[in-house]
C-alpha positions in Angstrom: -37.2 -44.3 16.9 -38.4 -41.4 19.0 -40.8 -39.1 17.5 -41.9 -35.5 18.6 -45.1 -35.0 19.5 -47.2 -33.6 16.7 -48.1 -29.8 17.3 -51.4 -28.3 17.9 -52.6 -26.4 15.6 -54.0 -22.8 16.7 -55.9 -20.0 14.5 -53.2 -17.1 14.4 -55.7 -13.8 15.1 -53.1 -11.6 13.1 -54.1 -13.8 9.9 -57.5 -14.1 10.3 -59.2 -13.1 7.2 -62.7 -11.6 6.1 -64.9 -14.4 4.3 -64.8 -13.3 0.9 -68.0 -11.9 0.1 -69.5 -13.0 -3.2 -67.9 -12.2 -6.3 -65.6 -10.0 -4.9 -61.9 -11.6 -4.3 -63.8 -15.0 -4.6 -62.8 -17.8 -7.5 -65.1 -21.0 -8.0 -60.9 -22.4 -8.7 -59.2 -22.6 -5.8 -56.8 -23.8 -7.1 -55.9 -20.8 -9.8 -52.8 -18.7 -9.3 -53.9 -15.4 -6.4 -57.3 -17.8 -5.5 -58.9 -17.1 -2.3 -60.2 -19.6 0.0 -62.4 -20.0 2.7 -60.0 -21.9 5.0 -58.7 -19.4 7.9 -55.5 -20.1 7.9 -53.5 -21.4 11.4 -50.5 -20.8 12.9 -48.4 -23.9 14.2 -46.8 -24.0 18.0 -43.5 -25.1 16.6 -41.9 -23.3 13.6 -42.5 -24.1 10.0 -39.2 -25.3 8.1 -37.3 -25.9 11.3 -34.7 -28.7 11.4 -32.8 -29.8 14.5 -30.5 -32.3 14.8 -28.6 -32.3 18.2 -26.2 -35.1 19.2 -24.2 -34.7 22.1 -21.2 -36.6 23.3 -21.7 -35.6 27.7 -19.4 -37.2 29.9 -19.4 -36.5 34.4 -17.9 -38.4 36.8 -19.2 -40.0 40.3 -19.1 -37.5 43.0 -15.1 -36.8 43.6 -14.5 -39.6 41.2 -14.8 -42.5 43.1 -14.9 -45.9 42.1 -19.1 -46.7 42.7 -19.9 -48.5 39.6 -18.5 -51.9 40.0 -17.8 -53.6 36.5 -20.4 -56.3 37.7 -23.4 -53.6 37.5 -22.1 -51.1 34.8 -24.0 -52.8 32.0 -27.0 -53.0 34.3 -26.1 -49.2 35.2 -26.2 -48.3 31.4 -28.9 -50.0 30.0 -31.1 -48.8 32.6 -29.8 -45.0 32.3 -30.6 -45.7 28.1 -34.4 -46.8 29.0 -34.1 -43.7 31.3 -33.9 -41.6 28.2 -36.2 -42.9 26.1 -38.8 -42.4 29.0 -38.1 -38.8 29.0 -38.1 -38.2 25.3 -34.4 -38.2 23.8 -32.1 -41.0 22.3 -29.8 -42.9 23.6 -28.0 -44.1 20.6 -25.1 -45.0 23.7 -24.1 -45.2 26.8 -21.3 -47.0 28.9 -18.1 -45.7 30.9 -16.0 -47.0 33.8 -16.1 -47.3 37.7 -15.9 -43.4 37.6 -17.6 -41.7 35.2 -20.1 -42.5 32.4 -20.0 -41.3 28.5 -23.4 -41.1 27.2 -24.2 -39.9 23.0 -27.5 -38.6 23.3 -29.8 -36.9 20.6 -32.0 -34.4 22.3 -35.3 -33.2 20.4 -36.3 -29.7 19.3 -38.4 -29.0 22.7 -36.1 -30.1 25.3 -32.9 -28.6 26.1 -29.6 -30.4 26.4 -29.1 -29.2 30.1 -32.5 -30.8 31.4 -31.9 -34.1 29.2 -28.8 -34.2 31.5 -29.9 -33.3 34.6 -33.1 -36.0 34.2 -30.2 -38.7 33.0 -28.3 -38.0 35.9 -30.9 -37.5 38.6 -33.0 -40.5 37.8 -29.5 -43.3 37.8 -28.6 -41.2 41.3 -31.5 -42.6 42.5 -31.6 -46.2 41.5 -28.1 -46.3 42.3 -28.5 -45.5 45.5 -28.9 -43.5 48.6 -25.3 -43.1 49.2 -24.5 -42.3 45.3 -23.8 -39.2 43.5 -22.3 -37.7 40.5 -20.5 -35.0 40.2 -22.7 -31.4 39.9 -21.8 -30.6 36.2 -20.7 -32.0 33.0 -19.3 -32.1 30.4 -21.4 -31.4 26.7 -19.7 -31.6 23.3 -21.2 -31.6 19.7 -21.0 -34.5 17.4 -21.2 -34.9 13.8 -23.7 -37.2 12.3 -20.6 -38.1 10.4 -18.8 -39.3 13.7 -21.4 -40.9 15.1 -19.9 -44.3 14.9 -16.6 -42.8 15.8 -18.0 -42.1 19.2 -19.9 -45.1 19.6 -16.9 -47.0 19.5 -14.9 -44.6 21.3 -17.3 -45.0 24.3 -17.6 -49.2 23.8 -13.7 -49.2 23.9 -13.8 -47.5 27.0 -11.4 -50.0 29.2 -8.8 -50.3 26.8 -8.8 -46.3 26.4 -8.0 -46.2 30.4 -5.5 -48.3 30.8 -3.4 -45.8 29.4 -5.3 -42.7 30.3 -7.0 -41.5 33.5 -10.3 -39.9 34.0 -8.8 -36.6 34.8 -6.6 -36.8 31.9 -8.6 -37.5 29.1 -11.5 -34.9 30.3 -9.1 -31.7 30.3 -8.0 -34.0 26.7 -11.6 -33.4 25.5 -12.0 -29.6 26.5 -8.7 -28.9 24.6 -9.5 -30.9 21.5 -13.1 -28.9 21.4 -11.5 -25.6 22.3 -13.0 -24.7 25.7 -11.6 -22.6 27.8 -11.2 -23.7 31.5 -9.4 -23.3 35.0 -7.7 -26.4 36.4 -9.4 -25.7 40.1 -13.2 -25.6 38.9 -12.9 -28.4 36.7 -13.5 -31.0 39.3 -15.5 -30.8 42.1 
């Protein structure tokens, strides 16, 4: 399991405090109700009583949605793009896809953004695919649930049987209806 980093810890000069001086303000208790202390308090560089959970089903094709990931190298092709993530700090809870086009459910930390966790994923395969590969310039980003987790993760395992009745094209104008995105047919695809 991926952890964030733990946060520095910086003095906050809006907070700084006086020392007490003796016997004014000052209690031997520290702990009594309205006790001062000598401790300066600090200021955190990520917020107090902040809880982020983002998981993300992102979907993008190969460049004009050719056929470059032979069946013979997809699982190659996915468990290198999972060990991809976990070098640059976000889950891959999974990956997998078709000839065409890859599904990935990702959870992205507090201090990275969804678009660069994509744009790392996708940049980083490009390259160990190959000179001559590409994927397409954007993507597609949708929330999920902690509840549908597993949903989606067999969703994406079951992706063969899923296309033999459904194309690409199909099923990604499917997924910015069911999620209630507004589009254009001609900037959909490049």
């Amino acid at each position: 399991m991926l952890r964030a980093p733990k946060a520095r810890l910086q003095v906050s000069p809006r907070r700084r405090r006086e020392a007490p001086q003796p016997g004014v303000g000052a209690n031997k208790n520290p702990s009594a109700v309205g006790a001062t202390s000598d401790r300066i308090p600090r200021r955190r560089t990520t917020l107090p009583h902040t809880f982020h959970q983002l998981i993300a089903h992102v979907v993008f094709s190969t460049k004009d949605r050719r056929k470059l990931i032979p069946k013979p190298k997809q699982t190659r092709t996915w468990a290198y793009m999972a060990r991809i993530c976990e070098t640059e700090g976000f889950l891959a809870l999974e990956i997998g896809g078709m000839e065409d086009h890859c599904h990935a459910l990702i959870q992205v930390p507090a201090n990275m953004t969804l678009a660069d966790a994509v744009k790392k994923l996708k940049a980083k395969s490009s390259r160990w695919l190959g000179a001559t590969f590409e994927w397409q310039r954007g993507y597609g980003a949708f929330s999920v649930s902690k509840s549908n987790v597993n949903r989606v993760i067999k969703y994406i395992r079951e992706q063969e049987t899923h296309h033999k009745k459904m194309t690409f094209e199909e099923e990604f104008i499917a997924f910015l209806k069911k999620h209630g995105i507004e589009y254009d047919l001609r900037y959909v695809f490049d």
